[in-house]
C-alpha positions as CSV (number, residue, x, y, z in Angstrom):
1,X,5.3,7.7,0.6
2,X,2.3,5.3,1.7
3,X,3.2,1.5,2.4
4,X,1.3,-1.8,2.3
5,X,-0.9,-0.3,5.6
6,X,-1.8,2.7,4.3
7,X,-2.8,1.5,1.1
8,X,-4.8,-1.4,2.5
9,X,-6.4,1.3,5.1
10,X,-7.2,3.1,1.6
11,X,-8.7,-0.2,-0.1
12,X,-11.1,-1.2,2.7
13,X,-12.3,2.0,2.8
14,X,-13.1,2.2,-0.8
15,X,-14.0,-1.7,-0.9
16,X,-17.2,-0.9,1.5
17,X,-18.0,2.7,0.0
18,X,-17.5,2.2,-3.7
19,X,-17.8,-1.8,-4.4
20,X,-20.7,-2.3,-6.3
21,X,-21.9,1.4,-7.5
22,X,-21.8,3.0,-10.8
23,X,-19.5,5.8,-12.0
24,X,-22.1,7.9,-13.3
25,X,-19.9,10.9,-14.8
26,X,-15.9,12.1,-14.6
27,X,-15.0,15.8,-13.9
28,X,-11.0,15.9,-14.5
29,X,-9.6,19.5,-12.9
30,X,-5.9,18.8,-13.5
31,X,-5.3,16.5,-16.8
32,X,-1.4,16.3,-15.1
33,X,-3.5,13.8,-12.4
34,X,-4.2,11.5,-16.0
35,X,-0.7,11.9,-17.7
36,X,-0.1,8.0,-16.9
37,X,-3.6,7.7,-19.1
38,X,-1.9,7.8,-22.6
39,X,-5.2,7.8,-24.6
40,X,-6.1,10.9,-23.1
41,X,-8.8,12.3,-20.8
42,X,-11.8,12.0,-23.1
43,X,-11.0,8.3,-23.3
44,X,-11.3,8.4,-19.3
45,X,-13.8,9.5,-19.4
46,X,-15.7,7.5,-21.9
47,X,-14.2,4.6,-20.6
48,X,-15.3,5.0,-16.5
49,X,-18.5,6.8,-16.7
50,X,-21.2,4.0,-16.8
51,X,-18.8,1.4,-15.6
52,X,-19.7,-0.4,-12.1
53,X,-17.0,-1.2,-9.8
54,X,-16.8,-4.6,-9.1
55,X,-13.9,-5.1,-6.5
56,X,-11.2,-3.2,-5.1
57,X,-7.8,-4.8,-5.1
58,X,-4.5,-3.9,-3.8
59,X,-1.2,-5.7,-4.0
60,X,2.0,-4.2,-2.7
61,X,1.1,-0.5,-2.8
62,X,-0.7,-1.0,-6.1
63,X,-4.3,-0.3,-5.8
64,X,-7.0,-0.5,-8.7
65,X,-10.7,-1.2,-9.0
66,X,-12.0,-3.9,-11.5
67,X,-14.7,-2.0,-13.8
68,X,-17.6,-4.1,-15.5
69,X,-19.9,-3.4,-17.8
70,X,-23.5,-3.4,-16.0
71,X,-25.3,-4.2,-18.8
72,X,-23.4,-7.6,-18.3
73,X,-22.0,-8.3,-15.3
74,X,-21.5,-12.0,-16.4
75,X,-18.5,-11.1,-18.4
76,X,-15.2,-11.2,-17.2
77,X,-13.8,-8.0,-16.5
78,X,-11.3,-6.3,-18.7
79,X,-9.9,-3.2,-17.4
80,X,-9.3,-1.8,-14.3
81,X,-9.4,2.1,-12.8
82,X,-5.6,2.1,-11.1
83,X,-5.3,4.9,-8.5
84,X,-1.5,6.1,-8.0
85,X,-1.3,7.5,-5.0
86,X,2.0,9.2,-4.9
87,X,4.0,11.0,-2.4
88,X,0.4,12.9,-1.0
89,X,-2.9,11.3,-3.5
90,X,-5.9,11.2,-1.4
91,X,-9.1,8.8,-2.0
92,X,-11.8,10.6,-0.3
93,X,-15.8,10.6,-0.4
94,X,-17.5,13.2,0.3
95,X,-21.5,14.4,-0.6
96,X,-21.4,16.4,-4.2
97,X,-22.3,19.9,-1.6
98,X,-19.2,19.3,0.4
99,X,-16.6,22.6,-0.4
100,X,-13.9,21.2,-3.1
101,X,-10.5,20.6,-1.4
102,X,-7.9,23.3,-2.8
103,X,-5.6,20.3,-4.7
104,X,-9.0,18.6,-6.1
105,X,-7.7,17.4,-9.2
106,X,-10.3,14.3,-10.1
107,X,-14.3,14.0,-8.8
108,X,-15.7,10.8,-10.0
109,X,-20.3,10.7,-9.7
110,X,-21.2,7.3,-8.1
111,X,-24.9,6.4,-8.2
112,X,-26.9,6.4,-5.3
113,X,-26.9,3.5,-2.4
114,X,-27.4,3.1,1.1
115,X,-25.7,1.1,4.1
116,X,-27.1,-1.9,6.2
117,X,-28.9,0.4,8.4
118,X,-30.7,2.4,5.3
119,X,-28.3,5.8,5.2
120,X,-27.4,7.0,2.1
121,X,-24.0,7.0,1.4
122,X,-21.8,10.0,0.1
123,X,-21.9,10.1,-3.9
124,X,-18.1,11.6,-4.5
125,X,-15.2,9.9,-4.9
126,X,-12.7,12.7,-5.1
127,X,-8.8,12.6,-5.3
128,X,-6.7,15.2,-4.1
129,X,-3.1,15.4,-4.9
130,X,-1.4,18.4,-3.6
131,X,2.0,17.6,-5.4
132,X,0.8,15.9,-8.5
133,X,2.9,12.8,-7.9
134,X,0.2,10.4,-8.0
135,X,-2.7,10.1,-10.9
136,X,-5.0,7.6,-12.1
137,X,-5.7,5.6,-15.4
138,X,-7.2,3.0,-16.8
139,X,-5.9,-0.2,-17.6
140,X,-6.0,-3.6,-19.1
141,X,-5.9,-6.6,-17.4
142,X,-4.8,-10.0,-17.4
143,X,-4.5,-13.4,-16.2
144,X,-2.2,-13.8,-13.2
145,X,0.5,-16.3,-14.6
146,X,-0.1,-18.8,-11.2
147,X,-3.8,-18.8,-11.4
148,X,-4.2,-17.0,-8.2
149,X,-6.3,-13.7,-7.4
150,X,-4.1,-10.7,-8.3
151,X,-4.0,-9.4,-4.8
152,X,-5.9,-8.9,-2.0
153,X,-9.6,-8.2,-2.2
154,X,-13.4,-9.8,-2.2
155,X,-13.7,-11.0,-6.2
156,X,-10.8,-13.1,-6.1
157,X,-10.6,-12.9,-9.6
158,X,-7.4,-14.1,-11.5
159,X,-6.6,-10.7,-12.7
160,X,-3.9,-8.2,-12.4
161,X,-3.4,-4.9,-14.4
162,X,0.0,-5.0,-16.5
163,X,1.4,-2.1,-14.6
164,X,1.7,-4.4,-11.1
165,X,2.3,-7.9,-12.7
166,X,5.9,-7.2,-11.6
167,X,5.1,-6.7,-8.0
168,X,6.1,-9.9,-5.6
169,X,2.8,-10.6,-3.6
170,X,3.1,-9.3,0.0
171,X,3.0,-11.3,3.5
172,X,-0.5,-10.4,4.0
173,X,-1.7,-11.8,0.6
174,X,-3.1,-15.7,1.3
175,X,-1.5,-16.7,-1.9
176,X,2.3,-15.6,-0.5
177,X,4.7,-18.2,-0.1
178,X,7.6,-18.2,2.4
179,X,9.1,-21.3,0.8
180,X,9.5,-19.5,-2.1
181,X,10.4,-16.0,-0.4
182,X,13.0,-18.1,1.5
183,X,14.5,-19.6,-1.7
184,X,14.8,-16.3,-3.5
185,X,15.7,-14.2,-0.4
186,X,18.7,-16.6,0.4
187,X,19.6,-16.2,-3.8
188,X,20.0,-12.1,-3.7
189,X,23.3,-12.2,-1.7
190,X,22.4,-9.0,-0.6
191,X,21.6,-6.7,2.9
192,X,18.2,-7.9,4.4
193,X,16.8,-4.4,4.5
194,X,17.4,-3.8,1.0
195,X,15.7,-7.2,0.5
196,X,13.0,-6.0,1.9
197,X,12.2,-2.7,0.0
198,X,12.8,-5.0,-3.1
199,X,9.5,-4.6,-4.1
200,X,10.3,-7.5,-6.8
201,X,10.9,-9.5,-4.3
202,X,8.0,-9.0,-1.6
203,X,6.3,-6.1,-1.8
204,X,4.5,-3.6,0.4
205,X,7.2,-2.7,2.4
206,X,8.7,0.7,2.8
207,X,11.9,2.5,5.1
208,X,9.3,2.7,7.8
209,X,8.5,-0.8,8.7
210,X,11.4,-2.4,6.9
211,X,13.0,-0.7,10.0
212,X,9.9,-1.7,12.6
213,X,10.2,-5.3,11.7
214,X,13.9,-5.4,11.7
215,X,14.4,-4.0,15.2
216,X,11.3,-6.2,16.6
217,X,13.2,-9.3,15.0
218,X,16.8,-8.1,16.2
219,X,18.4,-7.9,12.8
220,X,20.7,-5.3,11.3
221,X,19.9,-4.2,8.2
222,X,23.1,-5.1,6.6
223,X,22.9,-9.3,7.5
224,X,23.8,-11.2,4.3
225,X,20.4,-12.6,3.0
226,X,22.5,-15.4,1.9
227,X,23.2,-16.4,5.6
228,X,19.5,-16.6,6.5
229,X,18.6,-20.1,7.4
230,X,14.5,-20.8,7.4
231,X,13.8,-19.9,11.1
232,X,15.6,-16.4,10.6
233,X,13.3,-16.1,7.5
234,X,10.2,-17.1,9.5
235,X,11.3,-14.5,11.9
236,X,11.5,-12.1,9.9
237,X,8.4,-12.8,8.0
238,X,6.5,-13.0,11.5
239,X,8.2,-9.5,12.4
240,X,6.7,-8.0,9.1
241,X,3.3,-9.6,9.4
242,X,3.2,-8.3,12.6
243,X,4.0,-4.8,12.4
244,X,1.8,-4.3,9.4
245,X,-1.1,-5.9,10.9
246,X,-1.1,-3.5,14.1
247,X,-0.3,-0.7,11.7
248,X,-3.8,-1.7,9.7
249,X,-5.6,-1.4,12.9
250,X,-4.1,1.8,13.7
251,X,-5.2,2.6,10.6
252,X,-1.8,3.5,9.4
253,X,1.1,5.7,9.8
254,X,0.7,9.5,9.5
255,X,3.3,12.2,10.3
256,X,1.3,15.1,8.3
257,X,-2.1,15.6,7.1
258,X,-1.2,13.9,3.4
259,X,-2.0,10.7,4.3
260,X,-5.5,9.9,5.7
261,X,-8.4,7.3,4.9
262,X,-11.2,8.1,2.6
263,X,-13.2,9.7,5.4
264,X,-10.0,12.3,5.9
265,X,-8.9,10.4,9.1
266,X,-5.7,10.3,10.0
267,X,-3.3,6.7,11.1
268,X,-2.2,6.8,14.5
269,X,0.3,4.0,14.5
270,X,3.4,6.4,14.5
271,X,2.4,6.8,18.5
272,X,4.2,3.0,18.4
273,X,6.9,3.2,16.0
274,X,10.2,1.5,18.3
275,X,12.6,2.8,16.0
276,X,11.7,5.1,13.0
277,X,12.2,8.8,13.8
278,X,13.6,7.8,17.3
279,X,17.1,8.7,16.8
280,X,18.7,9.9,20.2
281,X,15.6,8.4,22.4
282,X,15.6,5.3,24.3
283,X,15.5,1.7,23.0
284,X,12.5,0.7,24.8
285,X,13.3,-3.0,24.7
286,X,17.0,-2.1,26.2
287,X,14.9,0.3,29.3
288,X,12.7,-2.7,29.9
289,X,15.7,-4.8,30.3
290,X,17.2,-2.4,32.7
291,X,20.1,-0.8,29.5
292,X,19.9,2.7,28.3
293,X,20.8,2.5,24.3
294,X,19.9,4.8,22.2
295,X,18.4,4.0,18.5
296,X,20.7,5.4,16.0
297,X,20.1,6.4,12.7
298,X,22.6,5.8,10.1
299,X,22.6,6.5,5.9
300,X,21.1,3.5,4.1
301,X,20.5,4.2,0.1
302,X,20.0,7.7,0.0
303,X,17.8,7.8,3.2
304,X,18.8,6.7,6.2
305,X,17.8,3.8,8.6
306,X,17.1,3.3,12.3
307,X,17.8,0.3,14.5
308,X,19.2,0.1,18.5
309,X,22.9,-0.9,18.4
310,X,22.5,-3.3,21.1
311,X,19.4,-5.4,20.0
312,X,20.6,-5.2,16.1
313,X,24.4,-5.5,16.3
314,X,26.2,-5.2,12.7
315,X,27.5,-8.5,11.2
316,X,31.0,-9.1,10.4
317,X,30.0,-10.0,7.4
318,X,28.0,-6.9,7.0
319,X,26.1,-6.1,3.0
320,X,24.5,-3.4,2.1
């Protein structure tokens, strides 16, 4: 399943491609890829085709594009285009004479444009889905209840769809607070990991860097969030931020060909995961510091978690 990095690899890429240009037409291949689109796929279609997209705007793993009316762009948006991506969606674009991928299941017509440099850009926006987790529908959308943007984009409008006003804001959002994370962290009297993938909470985060940031901040994912005083939030915060950040320039995290950007390029970043898949390989921290641990997986909700014994000891007062 994608996290924050991926998705936000996913955003920019449609942010510089699509911002701005005009759906021109729908082509739907699979109407399973519009089941969350309860009006049905004529009403997609009516409803994107001639719509510009204004911004595209992620928060958590949430992503959607704010549609306006060209006609006029003065008015404040109302809907949104939301793009589930699913356990394998794909946002690609591609020029209309480019083969069709073999799990095409939505091609959306932009109108023409060019870079800075003059080049025409590709006039696709295609998603592929090979296991038809993912989908995409319209939306409404409305005002954010603390006046802020709804996540992380260029409009900065006050606007979220309904389907993500649930969704904490995540670290790499300017409008995130740690005060208030602190405060409602300490209040879950839960385990820190399952804090973390607490989308409610803060969101973004997944089993992969849930575990990065706990082993680079030396936490088990069992401490009592209740027993986190403000500099073990900090840290933890700082460990999240962190990972995620050299994950984005990696451009995310790929272990098989169904996660890549909207050019079809894959992430690199699991080249320096410290402790996700490493079970039975060195601690690299311990080596440097002349110790040969090994990072251990254990079972954690169904899936399972990695950490290095010796840098993350369990608590005492361990909480799942």
């Amino acid at each position: 399943m994608p996290e924050l990095p991926e998705v936000e690899v996913v955003r920019r890429g449609l942010a510089r491609w699509v911002s701005g240009r005009i759906i021109e037409s729908a082509q739907i291949l699979d109407a399973r890829s519009l089941r969350r689109h309860v009006a049905g796929t004529e009403d997609f279609i009516g409803t994107v085709a001639g719509s510009r997209v204004r911004d595209v705007v992620r928060r958590g793993k949430f992503l959607w594009m704010i549609l306006e009316e060209p006609a006029d762009p003065a008015d404040v948006p109302h809907v949104a285009l939301m793009a589930h991506l699913g356990m394998s969606g794909q946002l690609l674009i591609e020029q209309p004479e480019a083969p069709s991928e073999k799990h095409l299941k939505v091609r959306l017509q932009l109108s023409p444009a060019t870079d800075d440099d003059g080049v025409e850009l590709p006039t696709e926006l295609r998603f592929v889905d090979q296991r038809i987790f993912g989908g995409m529908f319209v939306t409404e959308l409305e005002a954010t209840p603390d006046h802020q943007p709804g996540g992380l984009g260029d409009g900065l409008l006050p606007l979220i769809p309904q389907q993500a006003a649930h969704i904490a804001r995540d670290p790499l959002d300017a409008a995130f607070s740690r005060e208030t994370f602190h405060a409602r962290l300490r209040a879950r009297k839960t385990g820190l990991k399952r804090a973390l993938l607490d989308q409610g909470l803060i969101s973004g985060i997944g089993n992969i860097y849930a575990d990065e940031a706990l082993w680079a901040a030396r936490f088990h994912y069992a401490r009592p969030t209740d027993t986190m005083r403000r500099p073990d939030t900090e840290r933890i915060l700082d460990a999240v931020t962190s990972v995620m950040s050299r994950a984005l320039d990696a451009g995310g995290t790929s272990f098989d060909s169904l996660y890549v950007n909207v050019n079809g390029s894959s992430g690199y970043f699991a080249r320096e995961l410290e402790a996700y898949g490493r079970e039975g390989r060195p601690c690299r921290r311990c080596a440097a510091e002349g110790r040969q641990t090994l990072i251990k997986r254990e079972s954690f909700m169904g899936r399972s978690s990695s950490l290095c014994p010796w840098c993350q000891p369990r608590p005492r007062n361990a909480r799942l």
